[in-house]
C-alpha positions in Angstrom: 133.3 99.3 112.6 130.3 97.4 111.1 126.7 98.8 111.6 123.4 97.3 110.4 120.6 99.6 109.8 116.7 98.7 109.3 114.9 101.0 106.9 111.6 101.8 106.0 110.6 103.9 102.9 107.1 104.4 102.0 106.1 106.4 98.7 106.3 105.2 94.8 108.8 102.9 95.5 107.0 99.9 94.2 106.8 99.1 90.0 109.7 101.4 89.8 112.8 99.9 90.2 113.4 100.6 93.4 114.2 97.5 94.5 117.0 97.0 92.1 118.2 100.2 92.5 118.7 99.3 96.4 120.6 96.1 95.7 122.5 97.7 92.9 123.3 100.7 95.0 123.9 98.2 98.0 126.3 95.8 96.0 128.5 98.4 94.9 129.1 99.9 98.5 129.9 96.0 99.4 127.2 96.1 101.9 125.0 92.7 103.2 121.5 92.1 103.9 118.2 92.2 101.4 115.3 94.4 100.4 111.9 93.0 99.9 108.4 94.6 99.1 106.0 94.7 102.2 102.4 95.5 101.0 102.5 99.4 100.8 106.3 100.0 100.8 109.8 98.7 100.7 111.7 97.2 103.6 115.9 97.1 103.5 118.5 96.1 106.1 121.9 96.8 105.4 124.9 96.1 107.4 128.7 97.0 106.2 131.1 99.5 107.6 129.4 103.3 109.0 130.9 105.0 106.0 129.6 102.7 103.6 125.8 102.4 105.5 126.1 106.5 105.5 127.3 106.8 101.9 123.9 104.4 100.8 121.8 106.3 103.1 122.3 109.6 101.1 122.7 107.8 97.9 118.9 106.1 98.4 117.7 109.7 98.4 120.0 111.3 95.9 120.0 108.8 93.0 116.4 106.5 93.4 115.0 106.1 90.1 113.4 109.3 88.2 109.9 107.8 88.6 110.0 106.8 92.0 108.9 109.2 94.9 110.2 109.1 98.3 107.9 110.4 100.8 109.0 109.5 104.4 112.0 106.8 105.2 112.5 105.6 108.8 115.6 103.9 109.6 117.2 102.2 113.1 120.0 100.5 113.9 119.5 96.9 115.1 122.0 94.0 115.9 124.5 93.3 113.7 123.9 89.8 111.8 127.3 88.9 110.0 125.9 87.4 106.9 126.6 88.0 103.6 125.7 89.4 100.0 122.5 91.4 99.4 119.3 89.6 98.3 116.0 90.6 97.1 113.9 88.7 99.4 110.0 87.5 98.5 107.5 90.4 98.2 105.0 90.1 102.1 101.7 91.2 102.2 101.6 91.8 106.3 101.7 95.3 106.2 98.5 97.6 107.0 100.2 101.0 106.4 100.1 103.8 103.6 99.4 102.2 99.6 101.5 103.5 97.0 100.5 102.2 93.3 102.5 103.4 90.2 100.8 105.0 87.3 101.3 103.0 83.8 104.4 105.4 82.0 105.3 105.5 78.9 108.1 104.3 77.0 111.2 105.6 78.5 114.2 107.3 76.1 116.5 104.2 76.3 113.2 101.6 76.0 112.6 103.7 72.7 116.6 103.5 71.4 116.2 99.8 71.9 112.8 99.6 70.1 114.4 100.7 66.4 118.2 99.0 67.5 118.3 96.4 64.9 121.0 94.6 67.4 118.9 94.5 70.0 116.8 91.1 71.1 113.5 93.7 71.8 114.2 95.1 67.9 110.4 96.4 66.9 108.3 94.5 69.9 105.6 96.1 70.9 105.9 95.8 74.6 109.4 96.6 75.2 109.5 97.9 78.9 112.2 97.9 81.4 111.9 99.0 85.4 111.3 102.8 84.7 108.4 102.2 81.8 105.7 100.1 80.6 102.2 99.3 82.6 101.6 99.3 86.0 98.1 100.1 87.2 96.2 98.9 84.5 97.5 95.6 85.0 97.9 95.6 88.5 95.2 93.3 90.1 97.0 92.5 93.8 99.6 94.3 96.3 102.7 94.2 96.3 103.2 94.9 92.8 104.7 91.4 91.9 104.8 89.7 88.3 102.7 87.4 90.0 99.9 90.0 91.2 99.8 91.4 87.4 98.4 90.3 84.3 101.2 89.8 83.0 101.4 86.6 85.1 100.3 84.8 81.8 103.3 85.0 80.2 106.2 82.8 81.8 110.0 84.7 81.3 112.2 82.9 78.6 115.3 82.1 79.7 117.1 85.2 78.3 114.5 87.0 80.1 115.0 85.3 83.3 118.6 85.9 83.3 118.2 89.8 82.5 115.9 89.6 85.1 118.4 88.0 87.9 121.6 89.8 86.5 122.3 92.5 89.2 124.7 94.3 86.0 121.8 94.0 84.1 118.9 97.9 83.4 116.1 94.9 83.7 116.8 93.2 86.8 114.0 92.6 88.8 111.4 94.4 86.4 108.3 93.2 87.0 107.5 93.9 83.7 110.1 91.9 81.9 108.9 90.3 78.5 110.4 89.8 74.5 109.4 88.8 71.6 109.9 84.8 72.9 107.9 84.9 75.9 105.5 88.2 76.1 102.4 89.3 74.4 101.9 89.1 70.8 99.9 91.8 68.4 97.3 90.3 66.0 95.6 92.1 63.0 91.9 91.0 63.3 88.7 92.0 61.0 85.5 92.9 61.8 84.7 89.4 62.1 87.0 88.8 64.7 89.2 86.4 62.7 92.9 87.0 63.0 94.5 88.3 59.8 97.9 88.2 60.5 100.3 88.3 63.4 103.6 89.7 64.8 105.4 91.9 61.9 103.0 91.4 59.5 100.3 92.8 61.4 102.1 95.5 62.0 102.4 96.3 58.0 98.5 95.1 57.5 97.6 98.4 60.3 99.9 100.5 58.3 99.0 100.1 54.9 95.0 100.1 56.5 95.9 103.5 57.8 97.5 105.1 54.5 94.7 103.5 52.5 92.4 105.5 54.8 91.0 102.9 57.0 89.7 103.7 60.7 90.7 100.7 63.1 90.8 99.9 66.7 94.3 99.9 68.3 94.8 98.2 71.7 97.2 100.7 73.7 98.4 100.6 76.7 94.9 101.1 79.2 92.6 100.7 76.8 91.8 100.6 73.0 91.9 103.5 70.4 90.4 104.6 67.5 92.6 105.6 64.9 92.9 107.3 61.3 95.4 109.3 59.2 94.8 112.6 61.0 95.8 114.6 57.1 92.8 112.3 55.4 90.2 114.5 55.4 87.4 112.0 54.3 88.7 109.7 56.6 88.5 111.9 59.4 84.8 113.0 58.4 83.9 108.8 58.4 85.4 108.7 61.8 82.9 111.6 62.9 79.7 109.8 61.2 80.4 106.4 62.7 81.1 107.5 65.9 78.4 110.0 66.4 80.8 113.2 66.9 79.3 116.1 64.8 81.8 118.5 66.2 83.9 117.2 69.5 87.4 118.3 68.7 89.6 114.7 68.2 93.2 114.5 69.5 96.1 114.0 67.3 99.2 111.6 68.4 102.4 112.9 66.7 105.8 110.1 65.9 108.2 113.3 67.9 108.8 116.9 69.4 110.1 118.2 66.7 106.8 118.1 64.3 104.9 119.2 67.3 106.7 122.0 67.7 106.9 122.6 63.8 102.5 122.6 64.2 102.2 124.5 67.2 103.2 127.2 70.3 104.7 125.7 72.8 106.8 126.8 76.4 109.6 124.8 77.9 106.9 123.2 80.1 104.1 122.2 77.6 107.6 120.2 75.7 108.7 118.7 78.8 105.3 117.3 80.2 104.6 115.9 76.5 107.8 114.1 76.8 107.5 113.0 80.1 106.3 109.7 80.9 103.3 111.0 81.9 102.6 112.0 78.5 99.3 113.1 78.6 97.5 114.8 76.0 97.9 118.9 76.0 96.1 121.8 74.6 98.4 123.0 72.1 97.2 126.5 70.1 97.4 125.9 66.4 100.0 128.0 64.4 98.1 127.3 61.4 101.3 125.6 59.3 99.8 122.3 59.9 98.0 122.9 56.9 97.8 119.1 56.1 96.0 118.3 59.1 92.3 117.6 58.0 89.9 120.8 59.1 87.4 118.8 60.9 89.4 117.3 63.7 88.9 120.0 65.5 86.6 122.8 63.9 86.2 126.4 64.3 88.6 125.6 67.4 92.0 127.3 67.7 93.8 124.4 70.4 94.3 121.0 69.2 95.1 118.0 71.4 98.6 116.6 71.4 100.1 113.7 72.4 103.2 111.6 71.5 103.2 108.4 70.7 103.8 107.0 73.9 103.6 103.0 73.9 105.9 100.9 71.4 103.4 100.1 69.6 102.1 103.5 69.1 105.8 104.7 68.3 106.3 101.8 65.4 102.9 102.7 64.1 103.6 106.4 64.4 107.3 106.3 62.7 105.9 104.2 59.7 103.1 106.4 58.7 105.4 109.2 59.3 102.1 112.2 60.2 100.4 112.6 62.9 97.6 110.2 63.7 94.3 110.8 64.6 93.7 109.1 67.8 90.7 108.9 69.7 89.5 106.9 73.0 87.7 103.6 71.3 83.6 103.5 72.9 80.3 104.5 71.8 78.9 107.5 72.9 78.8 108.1 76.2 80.0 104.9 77.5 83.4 103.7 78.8 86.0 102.9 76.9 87.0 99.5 75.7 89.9 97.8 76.7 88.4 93.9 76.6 89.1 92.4 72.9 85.9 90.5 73.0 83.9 93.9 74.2 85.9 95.4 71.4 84.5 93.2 68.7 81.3 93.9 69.8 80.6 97.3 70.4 83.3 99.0 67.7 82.9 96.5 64.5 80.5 98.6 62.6 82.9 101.6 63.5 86.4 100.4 62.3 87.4 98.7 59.5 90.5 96.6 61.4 91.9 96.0 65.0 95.4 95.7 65.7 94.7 93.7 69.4 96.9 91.8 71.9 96.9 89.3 74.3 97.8 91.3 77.5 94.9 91.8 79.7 94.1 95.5 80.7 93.1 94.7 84.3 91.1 98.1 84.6 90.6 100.9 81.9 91.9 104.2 81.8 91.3 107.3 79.8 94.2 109.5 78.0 94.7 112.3 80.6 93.9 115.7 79.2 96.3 118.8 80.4 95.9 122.8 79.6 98.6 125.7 80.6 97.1 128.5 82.4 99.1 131.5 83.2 102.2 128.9 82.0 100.8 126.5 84.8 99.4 122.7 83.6 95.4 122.8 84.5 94.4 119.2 84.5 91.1 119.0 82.6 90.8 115.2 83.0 92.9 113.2 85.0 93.5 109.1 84.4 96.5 107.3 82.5 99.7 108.7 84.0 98.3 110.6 87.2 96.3 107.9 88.7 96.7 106.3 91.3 98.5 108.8 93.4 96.9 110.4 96.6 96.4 113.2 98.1 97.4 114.2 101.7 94.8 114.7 104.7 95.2 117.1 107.3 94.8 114.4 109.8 94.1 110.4 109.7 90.8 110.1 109.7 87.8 106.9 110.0 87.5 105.9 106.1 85.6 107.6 104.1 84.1 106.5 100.1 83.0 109.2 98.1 81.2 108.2 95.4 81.6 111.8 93.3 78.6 113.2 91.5 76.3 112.2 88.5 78.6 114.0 85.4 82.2 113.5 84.6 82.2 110.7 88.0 85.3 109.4 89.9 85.3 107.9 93.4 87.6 108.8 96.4 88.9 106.7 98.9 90.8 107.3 102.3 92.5 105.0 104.1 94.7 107.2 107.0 96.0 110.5 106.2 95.5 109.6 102.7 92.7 110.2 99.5 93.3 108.1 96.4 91.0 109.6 93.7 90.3 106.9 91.0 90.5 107.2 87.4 88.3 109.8 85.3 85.1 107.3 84.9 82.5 109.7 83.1 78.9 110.4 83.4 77.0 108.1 84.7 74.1 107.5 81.9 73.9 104.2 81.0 74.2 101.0 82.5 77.8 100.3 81.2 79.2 103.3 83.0 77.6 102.3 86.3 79.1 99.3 85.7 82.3 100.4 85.3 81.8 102.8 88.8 80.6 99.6 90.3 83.8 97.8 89.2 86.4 100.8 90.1 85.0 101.0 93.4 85.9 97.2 93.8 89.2 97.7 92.8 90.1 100.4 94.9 88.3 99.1 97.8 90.7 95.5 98.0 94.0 97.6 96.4 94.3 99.9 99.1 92.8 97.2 101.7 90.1 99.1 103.5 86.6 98.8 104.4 85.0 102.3 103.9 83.3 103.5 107.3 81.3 106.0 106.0 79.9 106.8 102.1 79.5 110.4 100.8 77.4 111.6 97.9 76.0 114.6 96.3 72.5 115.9 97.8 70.6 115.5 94.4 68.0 112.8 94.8 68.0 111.4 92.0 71.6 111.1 91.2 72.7 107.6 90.3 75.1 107.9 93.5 72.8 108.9 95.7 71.0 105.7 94.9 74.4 103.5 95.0 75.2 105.3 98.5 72.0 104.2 99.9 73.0 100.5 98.6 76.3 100.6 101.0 74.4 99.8 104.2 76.7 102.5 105.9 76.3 106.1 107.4 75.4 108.3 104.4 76.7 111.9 104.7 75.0 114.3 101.7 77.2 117.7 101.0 75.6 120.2 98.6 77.2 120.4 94.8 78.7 124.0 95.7 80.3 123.4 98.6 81.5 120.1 97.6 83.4 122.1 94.8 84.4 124.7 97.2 86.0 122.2 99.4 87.6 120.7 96.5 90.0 124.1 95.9 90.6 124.0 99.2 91.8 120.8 100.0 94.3 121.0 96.7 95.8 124.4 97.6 95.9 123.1 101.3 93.3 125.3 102.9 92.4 123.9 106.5 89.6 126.4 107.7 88.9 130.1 106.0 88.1 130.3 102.6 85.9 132.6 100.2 85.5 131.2 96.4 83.7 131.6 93.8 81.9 128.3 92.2 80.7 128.7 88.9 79.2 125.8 86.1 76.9 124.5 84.9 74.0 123.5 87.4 74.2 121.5 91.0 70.9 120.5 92.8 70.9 123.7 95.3 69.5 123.4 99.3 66.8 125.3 98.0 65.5 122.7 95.7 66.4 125.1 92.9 69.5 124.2 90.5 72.3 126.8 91.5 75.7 127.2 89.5 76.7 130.9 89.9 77.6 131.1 93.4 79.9 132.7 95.7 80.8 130.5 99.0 82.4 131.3 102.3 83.5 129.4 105.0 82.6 131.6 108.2 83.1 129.9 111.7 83.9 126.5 109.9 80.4 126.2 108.5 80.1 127.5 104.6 77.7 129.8 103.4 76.4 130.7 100.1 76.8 134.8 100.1 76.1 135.8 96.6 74.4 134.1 93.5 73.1 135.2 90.0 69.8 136.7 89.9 67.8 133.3 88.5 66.5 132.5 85.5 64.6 129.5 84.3 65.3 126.8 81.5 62.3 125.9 79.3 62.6 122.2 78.6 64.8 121.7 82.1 67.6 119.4 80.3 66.8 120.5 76.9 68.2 124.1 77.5 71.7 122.4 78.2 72.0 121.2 74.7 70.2 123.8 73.1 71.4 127.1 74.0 68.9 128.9 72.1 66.3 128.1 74.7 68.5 130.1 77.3 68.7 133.0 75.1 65.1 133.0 75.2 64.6 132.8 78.8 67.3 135.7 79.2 65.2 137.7 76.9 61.7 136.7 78.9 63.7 138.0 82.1 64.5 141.3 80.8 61.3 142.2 77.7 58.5 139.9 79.6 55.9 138.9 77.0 57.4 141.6 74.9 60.3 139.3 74.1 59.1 138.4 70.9 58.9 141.6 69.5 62.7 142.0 69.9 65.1 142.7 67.1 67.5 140.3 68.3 64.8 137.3 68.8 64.0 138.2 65.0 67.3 138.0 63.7 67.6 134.4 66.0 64.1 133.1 64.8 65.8 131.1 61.5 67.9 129.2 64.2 65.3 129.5 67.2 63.0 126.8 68.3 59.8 126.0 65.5 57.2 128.3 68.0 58.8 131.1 69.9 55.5 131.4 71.5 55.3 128.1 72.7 58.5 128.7 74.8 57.1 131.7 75.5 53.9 130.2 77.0 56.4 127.4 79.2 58.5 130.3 80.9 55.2 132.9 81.7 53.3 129.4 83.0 56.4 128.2 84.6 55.7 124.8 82.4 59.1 122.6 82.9 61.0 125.5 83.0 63.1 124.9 86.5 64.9 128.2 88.0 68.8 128.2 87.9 71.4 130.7 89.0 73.7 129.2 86.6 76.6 131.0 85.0 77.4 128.0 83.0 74.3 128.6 81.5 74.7 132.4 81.2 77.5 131.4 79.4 75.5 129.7 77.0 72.5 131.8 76.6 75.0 134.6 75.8 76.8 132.4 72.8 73.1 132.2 71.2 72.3 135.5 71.3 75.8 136.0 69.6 74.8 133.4 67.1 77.9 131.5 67.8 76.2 128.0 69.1 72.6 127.4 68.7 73.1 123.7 69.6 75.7 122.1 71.8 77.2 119.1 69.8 79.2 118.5 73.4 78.5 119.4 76.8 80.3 123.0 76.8 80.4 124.1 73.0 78.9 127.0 73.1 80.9 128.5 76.3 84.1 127.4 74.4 82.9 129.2 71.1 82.5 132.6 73.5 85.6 131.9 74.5 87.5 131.6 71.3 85.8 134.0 69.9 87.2 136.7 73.1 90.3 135.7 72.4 90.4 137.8 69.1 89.8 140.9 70.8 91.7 142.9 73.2 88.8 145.4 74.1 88.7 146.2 77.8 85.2 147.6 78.2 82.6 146.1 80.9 79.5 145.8 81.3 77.5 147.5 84.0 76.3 144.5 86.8 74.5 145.6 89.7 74.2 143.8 92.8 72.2 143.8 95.4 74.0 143.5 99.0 71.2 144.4 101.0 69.9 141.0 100.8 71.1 137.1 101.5 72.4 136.2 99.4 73.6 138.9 97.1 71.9 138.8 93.8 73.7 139.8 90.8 71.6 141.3 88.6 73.3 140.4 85.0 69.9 141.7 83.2 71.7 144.6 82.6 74.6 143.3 80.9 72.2 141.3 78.8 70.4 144.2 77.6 73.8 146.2 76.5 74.5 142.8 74.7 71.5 143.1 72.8 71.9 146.5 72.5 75.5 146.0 70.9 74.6 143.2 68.4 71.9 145.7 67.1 74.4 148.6 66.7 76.4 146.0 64.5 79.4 145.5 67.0 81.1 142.8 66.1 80.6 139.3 68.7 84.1 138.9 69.3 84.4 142.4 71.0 81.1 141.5 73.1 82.4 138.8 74.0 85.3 140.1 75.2 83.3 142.5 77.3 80.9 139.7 78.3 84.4 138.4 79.7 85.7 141.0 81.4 82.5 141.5 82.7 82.6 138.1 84.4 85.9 139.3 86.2 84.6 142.4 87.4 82.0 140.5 89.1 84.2 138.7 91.0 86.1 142.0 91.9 83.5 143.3 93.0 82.2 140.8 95.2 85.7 139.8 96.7 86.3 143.4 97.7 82.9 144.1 99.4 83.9 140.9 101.9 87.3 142.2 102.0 88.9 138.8 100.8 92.9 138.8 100.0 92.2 135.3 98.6 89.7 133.5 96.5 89.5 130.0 95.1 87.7 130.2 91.5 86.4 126.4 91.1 83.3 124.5 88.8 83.6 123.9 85.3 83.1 127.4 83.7 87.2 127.6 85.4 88.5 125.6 83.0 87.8 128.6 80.5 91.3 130.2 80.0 90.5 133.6 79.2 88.2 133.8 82.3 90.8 132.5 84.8 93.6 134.9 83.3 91.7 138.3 82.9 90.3 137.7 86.5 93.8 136.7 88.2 95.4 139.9 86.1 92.1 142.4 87.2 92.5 140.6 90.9 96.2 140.9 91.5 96.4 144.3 90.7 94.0 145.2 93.8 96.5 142.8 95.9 93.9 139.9 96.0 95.8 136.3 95.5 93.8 134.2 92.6 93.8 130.5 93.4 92.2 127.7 90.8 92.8 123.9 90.3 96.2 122.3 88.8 96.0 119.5 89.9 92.4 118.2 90.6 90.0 119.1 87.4 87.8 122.2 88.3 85.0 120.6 86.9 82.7 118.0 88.6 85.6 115.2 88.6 86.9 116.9 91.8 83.4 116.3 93.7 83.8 113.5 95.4 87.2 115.2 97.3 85.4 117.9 98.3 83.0 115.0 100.0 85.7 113.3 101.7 86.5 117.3 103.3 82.9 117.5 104.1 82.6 114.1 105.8 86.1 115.0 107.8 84.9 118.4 108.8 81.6 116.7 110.6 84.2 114.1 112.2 85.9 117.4 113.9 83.0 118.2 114.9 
């Protein structure tokens, strides 16, 4: 007996193959009736005999493509309709439910057997993609994801292409993406004068032989361009740093395979599979030291390297011909996005690269390589862009939409639209006028992709962040949340956590209720409402944002704190005065006069004032240098003494006193102990602090969360020292812990007040 079912599936089913995998699936079953995009998800109707309609209906579930994701599928029977065959029907847009927009991938295992097939049409092009790789959101300007909604519109299917594309039998039928060398995008070599030099194949060769000559040029990738040099040039490598203004920021490397990965560095089952995956994002890798080749300054004094495969066609062809790994770096001057326009390209990278290997495939929106780390042999995202974005998160419960424009450093925005939060793209800080730009732009984006009107707009509660200012532009309800909480909030809505929650939010500085610039905090949410309950005894910094990129001015407020105008007279500020500011005295005379020297609680900070004293990092190069070098330089040592930290719970909140740590530092580097072991103790000392603390509230769970937890050795000797006393150690996976993750922790905020 026949049976016709109506089903519903909502997820990543769109820019997957999904569709093709239905009428495939549906063909071979000899069932009738179509499948057709609606705007957020994929509609079928299938009518055959009830063991064939039951057999699809586990097979949809069982066998969709790898990529896709099913996350709810609602079926009912209706009225049988007698027709025939299965169609893919026209994409409609009339649908106002859930979005679901596929991340760009990269180039799938039998893409990349085509790719170097000699018998194959797609032999060496560039942009060889089929239904399970290739872009997606970058060139994604309309829902549903239809050829016609992409970029890719430009470039009209051959007729080989067409009839890949309409063969049922054939691994590209319906692909969106569908292109070849006769009808898809073309590479060009261009100079620095933005005339083409050659095309196809021989610019191709032209970018090789640049690259083995020693050249630096500009490589159009997937979302966006690259700068790129022969990573085992060691001159090249140090040009690269001059013209791009990078005295010391580690670079990441792209390797041609696994296997000379693996050769270079240590590596779990996990760190090999996510590499391969198609997320392929770039990972922390610790050096084995065999990659002798590999030019010293690509990532000095630092014992992780970032690696990624060569994950585009074009990166692979490049890749395989040099044969090394590559140097490969996102292409923008300091500061600002990166480029991914060929004309902004030209402009704002000639004086930096010597070539550009470009194409003629528009990159609708921009997006950074993601950056992973394993913790405790679990992937830490540390930025979060090509391959993760756009996927959501859930909500507890639908709520009235809510934009969240994120803070001022390391932005991204967040956008609900019913029980959903899509969280753009990593975006950056927001210092200049092109990186505004680009928030204004993202924000546009999401705003007509996911097809709401926000209802209410979040920021941070700093006053002069840029936006607080952009909030105030919306012309909706503004809801400020404090930097802290916002963080707090943040853990909680990753690991799930609806109500109850104590953490500990450490980085670098957030504009506090006070008026004062927290950053070592310990939160609690008691009776839904959160409360700060303990915080670093405060210190100030002399020069306010000078102190963040000079260290050695927080090592000379620590000192003030504990000698007072005796500081000078020190041993330690003696043995610091070659590297010290020109005048001690005259930072002496801003912190007794209180002369732009603004109070912080800030263990970020702490962090840093302690690498000065230890002479490791005088001056940050890049925000968080001198915390990494502590870091690193604990990781040599496997002493397990602590510092003595007193704190204070008689008062609200608790003030940990860390004078006393600071003066056995000092005491230490006099005696001639060696930095690593103090900074090992420094470490452990951290931890103990947070035992402490969590045991005198009687926690059995805290979130650690703000940018000084995406330090390695912290999170793993504080989850070892906290486990032990039967206290659960929570920190982010998949949102960064730094200040990327704000503006979800506003969207919480915002839906906690709607509770209310």
């Amino acid at each position: 007996m026949k049976q016709r079912y109506q089903i519903n599936v909502q997820g990543r089913v769109q820019g997957v193959g999904f569709r093709p995998f239905v009428a495939v699936t549906a063909s071979q079953l000899n069932l009738s009736g179509w499948v057709r995009n609606i705007r957020q998800s994929v509609l079928i109707e299938i009518e055959g005999e009830a063991v064939d309609t039951e057999t699809f209906l586990q097979q949809l579930q069982a066998k969709a493509p790898a990529v896709s994701k099913i996350e709810q599928l609602n079926k009912k029977q209706i009225k049988n309709q007698g027709d025939s065959g299965f169609h893919i029907l026209e994409s409609s847009g009339q649908n106002d439910g859930a979005v679901n927009i596929s991340p760009d991938s990269g180039i799938c295992k039998t893409c990349q057997k085509e790719l170097f097939s000699k018998e194959n049409r797609r032999y060496r092009y560039p942009f060889i993609c089929c239904t399970q790789c290739g872009p997606r959101y970058s060139i994604l300007k309309a829902l549903p994801f239809d050829r016609c909604h992409t970029t890719l519109n430009a470039f009209p299917m051959c007729d080989h292409c067409l009839e890949e594309y309409k063969n049922l039998k054939d691994r590209r039928f319906h692909a969106q993406g569908i292109n070849c060398p006769q009808c898809g995008p073309q590479i060009s070599y261009v100079n620095q004068l933005g005339e083409i030099v050659a095309e196809k194949e021989q610019a191709l060769t032209l970018a090789i032989a640049a690259l083995e000559a020693g050249n630096i040029l500009a490589v159009k990738g997937l979302t966006g361009f690259h700068i790129v040099v022969d990573a085992s040039n060691h001159q090249a490598v140090l040009r690269l740093r001059e013209k791009k203004q990078r005295p010391s920021k580690p670079f990441a490397v792209m390797y041609p395979n696994l296997s000379l990965v693996e050769a270079d560095y240590l590596m779990g089952d996990k760190e090999k599979l996510l590499l391969s995956s198609e997320i392929a994002p770039i990972i922390l890798l610790e050096n084995k030291q065999t990659n002798l080749s590999l030019s010293p300054a690509i990532a000095p004094n630092n014992p992780y390297m970032g690696v990624m495969l060569a994950y585009t066609p074009l990166h692979q062809l490049i890749c395989r011909a040099v044969n090394k790994p590559l140097v490969v770096t996102s292409a923008n001057r300091s500061g600002e996005p990166v480029c991914c326009d060929n004309k902004q390209a030209l402009e704002q990278l000639g004086e930096m690269v010597d070539g550009f290997v470009m194409h003629d495939r528009e990159i609708y929106q921009g997006l950074d390589d993601s950056i992973v780390k394993f913790v405790n042999n679990e992937p830490m995202l540390l930025r979060r862009a090509r391959g993760y974005v756009p996927d959501y998160l859930p909500l507890e419960t639908e709520q009235a939409s809510i934009m969240a424009l994120g803070g001022q450093l390391k932005n991204t925005i967040a956008l609900t639209k019913g029980k959903r939060l899509y969280l753009s793209q990593y975006i950056g800080d927001l210092e200049n006028v092109a990186a505004v730009d680009r928030h204004r732009k993202i924000k546009k984006i999401m705003t007509s992709l996911i097809a709401v009107e926000a209802d209410f707009v979040a920021c941070d509660l700093h006053p002069d962040y840029v936006t607080t200012q952009l909030a105030k532009e919306a012309a909706l309800p503004i809801i400020s949340t404090q930097h802290h909480v916002a963080h707090l909030y943040a853990a909680m809505m990753e690991h799930q956590i609806i109500d109850q929650a104590f953490g500990a939010v450490w980085d670098g500085n957030g504009f506090g209720e006070d008026g004062t610039l927290w950053g070592g905090e310990f939160m609690a949410m008691v009776a839904d409402k959160p409360q700060r309950v303990a915080t670093f005894l405060p210190f100030k910094l002399p020069g306010g944002s000078a102190a963040i990129k000079e260290p050695r001015r927080v090592a000379l407020s620590l000192l003030y704190e504990i000698y007072g105008k005796e500081m000078s007279a020190t041993e330690v500020v003696k043995s610091l005065s070659p590297f010290a500011l020109p005048t001690i005295k005259q930072i002496q005379k801003m912190l007794c006069n209180n002369i732009n020297s603004p109070s912080t609680s800030s263990a970020g900070r702490l962090f840093d004032g302690v690498s000065s004293l230890l002479d490791l990092v005088q001056l940050n190069s890049f925000e968080g240098e001198a915390a990494m070098r502590l870091e690193f330089a604990a990781k040599t040592s496997s002493d397990r003494a602590v510092y003595a930290v007193p704190i204070d719970f008689s008062v609200t909140p608790n003030i940990i006193d860390w004078r006393p740590m600071v003066a056995a530092i000092i005491a230490d580097i006099s005696n001639g102990i060696p930095s690593s072991i103090i900074a090992r103790r420094f470490h452990n000392s951290a931890a103990a602090i947070i035992l402490k603390i969590s045991q005198h509230y009687c926690v059995t769970q805290i979130l650690l969360t703000g940018g000084c937890f995406q330090n390695t050795l912290l999170i793993e000797t504080t989850s070892a020292l906290l486990q032990k006393q039967g206290i659960e150690v929570l920190w982010h996976k998949k949102l960064p812990a730094n200040d990327a993750s704000i503006c979800v922790g506003q969207v919480k905020a915002v839906c906690d007040l709607q509770k209310k």
